[in-house]
C-alpha positions as CSV (number, residue, x, y, z in Angstrom):
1,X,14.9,-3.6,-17.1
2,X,13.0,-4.8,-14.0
3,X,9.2,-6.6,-14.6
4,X,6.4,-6.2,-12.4
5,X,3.4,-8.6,-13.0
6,X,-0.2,-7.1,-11.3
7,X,-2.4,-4.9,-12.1
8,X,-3.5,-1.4,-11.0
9,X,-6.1,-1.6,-9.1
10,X,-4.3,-4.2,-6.9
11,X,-3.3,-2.1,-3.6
12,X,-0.5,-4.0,-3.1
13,X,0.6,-3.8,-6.8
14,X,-0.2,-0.1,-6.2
15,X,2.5,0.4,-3.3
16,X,5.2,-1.3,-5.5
17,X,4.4,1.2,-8.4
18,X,5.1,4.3,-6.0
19,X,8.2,3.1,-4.5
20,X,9.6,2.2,-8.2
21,X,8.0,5.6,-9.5
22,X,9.7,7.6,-6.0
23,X,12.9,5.9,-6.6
24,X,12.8,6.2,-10.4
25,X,13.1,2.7,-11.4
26,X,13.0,2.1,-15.2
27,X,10.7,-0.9,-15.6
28,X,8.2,-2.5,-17.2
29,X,4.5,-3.7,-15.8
30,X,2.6,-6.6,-17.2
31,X,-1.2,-6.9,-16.0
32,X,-2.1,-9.6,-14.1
33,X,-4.9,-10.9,-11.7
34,X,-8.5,-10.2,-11.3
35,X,-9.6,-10.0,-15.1
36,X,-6.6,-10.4,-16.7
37,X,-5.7,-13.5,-15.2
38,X,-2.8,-15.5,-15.6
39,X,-2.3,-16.3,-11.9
40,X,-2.1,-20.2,-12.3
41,X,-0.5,-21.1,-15.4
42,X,2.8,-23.1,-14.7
43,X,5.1,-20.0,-15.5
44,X,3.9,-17.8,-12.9
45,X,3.3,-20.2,-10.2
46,X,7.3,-20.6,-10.5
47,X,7.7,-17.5,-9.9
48,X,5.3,-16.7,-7.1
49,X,3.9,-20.3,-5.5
50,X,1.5,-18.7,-4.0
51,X,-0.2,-17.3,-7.3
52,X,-0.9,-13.6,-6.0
53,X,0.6,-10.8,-7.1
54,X,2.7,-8.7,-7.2
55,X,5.5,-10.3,-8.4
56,X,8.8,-8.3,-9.7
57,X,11.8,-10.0,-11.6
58,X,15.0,-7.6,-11.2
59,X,18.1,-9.6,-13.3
60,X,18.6,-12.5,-11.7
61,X,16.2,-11.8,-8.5
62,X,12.1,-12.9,-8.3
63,X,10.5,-11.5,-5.7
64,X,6.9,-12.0,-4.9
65,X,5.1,-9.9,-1.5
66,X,4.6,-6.2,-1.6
67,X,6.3,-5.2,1.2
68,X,9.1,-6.9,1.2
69,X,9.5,-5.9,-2.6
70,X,9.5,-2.4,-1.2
71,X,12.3,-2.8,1.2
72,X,14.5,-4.3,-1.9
73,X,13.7,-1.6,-3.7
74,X,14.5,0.9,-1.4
75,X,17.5,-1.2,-0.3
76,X,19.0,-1.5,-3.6
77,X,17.7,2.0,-5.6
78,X,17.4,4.4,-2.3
79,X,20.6,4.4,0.4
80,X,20.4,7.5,2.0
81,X,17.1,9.1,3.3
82,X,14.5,6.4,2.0
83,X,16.7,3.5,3.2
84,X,18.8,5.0,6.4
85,X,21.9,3.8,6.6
86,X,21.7,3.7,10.2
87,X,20.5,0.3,11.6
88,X,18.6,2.1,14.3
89,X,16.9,4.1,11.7
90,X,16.0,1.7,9.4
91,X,14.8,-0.3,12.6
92,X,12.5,2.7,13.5
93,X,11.2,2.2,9.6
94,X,10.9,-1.3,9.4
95,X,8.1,-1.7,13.0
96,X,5.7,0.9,11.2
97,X,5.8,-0.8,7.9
98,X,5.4,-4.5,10.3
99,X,2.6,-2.2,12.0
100,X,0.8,-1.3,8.5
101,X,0.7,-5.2,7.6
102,X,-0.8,-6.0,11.0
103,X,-2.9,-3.8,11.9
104,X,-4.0,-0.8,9.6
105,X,-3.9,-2.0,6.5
106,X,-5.6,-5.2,7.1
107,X,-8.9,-3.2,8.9
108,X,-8.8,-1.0,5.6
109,X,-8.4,-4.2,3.0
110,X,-11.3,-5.5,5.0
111,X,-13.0,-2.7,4.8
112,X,-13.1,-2.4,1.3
113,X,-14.0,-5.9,0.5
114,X,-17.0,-5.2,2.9
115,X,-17.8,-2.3,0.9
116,X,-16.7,-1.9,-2.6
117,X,-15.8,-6.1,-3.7
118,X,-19.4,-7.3,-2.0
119,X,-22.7,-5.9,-3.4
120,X,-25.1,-3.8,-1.4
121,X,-27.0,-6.5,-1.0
122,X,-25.2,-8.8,0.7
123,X,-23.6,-6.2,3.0
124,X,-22.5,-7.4,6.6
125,X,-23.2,-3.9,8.5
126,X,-21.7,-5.6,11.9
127,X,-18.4,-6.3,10.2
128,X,-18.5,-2.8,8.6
129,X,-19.0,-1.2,12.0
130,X,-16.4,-3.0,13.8
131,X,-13.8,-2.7,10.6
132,X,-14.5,1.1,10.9
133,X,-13.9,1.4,14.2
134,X,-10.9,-0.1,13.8
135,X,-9.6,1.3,11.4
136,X,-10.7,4.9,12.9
137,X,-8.7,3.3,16.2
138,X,-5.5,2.8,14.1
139,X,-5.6,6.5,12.3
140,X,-6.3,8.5,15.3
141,X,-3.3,6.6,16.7
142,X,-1.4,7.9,13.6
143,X,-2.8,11.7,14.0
144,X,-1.1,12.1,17.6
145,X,1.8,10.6,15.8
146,X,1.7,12.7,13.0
147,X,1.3,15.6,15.7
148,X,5.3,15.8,16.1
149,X,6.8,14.9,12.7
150,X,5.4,15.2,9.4
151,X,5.8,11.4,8.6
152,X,5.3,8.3,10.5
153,X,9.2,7.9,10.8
154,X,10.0,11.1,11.7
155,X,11.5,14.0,9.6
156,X,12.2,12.9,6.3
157,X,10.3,10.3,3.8
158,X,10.9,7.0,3.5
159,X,10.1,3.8,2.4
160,X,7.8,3.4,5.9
161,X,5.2,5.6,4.4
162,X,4.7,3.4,1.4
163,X,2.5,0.7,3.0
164,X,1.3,3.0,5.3
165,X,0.1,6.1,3.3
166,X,-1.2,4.2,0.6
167,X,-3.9,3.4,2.4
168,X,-5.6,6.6,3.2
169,X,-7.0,7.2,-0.7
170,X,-9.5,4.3,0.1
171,X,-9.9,5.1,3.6
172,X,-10.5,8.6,2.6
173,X,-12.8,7.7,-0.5
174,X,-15.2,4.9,1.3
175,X,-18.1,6.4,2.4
176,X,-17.8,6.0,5.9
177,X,-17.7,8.3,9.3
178,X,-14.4,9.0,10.4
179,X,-13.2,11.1,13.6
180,X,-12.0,14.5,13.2
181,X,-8.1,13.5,12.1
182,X,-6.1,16.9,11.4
183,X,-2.5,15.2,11.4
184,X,-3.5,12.2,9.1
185,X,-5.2,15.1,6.9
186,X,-2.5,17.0,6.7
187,X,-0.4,14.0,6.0
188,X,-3.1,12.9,3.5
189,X,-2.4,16.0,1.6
190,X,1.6,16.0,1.2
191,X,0.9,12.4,0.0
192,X,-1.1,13.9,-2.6
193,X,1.3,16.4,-3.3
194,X,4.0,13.9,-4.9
195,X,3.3,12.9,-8.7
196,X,4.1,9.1,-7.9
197,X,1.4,8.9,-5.2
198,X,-1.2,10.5,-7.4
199,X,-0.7,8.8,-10.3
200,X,0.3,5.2,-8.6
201,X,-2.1,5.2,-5.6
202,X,-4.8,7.6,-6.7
203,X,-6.4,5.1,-8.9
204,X,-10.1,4.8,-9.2
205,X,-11.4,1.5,-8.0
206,X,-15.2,1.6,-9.8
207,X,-14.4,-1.3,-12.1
208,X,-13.7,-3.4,-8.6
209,X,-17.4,-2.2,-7.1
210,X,-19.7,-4.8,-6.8
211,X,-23.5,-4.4,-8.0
């Protein structure tokens, strides 16, 4: 049975949980990170040297960053619509997922650290303004998108949502303004539609707010 190692709350940890849940991956998950800790004992750092999670150990195979996790699973547990067996298709896939680890989900990460990991207090309101705006930037780039399909990679789902998507319950959640967005909505909402979004990416991150 495959192993994943990270925690819940971890948003990368939390995209690997909703491809395995999408795809219907038996496994198991062991917490790690944060409080649980275990990141530098000997055994882990052989599995993942760079002592993050999260980590997955399929048979044989250990694999340690999130997205490219994803693209094994859907690689190995999803041929057809999530993993297109078209090289052209899974080309289209593959630049939004590189464009979610470049660009969107970096502002949003930021964001939240900004926000939610770093007490009121010690809030820096000029990075929150420029991280919003970013991130607002990126979205309403998304919304036209979203304007002619009803996911990033066109007409089906697959596994170029993952990265992407995950992202909007924090965006959504973080108490900041946001432009009118009517595509990314609507995509917000089929996303909450599927069980393994809700129950793998909906995940309340008030243990991780900072007083």
């Amino acid at each position: 049975m495959l192993t994943i190692w990270g925690r819940t709350t971890s948003f990368n940890v939390q995209k690997v949980m909703w491809a395995l849940a999408e795809l219907g991956v038996p496994h198991k998950r062991i917490d790690a990170g944060w409080k649980f800790g275990g990141l530098d004992t000997p055994e882990f750092k052989a599995m993942s040297p760079h002592g993050l999670v999260p980590v997955i150990k399929d048979g044989d195979l250990v694999m340690w960053e999130s997205n490219a996790i994803v693209r094994y699973l859907a690689a190995k547990y999803g041929a057809g619509s999530f993993w297109p067996a078209d090289p052209a298709a899974r080309a289209n896939v593959d630049q939004w997922m590189e464009w979610a680890q470049t660009k969107l989900q970096l502002d949003v990460i930021d964001l939240f650290v900004a926000m939610i990991r770093t007490p009121p207090a010690r809030w820096n309101k000029s990075l929150i303004e420029a991280k919003t705006i970013a991130a607002n930037k990126n979205y309403t780039l998304a919304d036209g998108i979203l304007a002619t399909r009803p996911f990033l990679s066109g007409p089906e789902f697959t596994y170029a949502e993952i990265p992407l998507a995950a992202t909007l319950y924090r965006y959504f959640t973080l108490e900041i303004e946001r432009p009118k967005l009517p595509n990314v909505e609507a995509w917000y909402a089929r996303m909450q539609e599927r069980p393994a979004y809700r129950e793998h990416v909906m995940v309340s991150y008030e243990d991780l707010r900072a007083n």
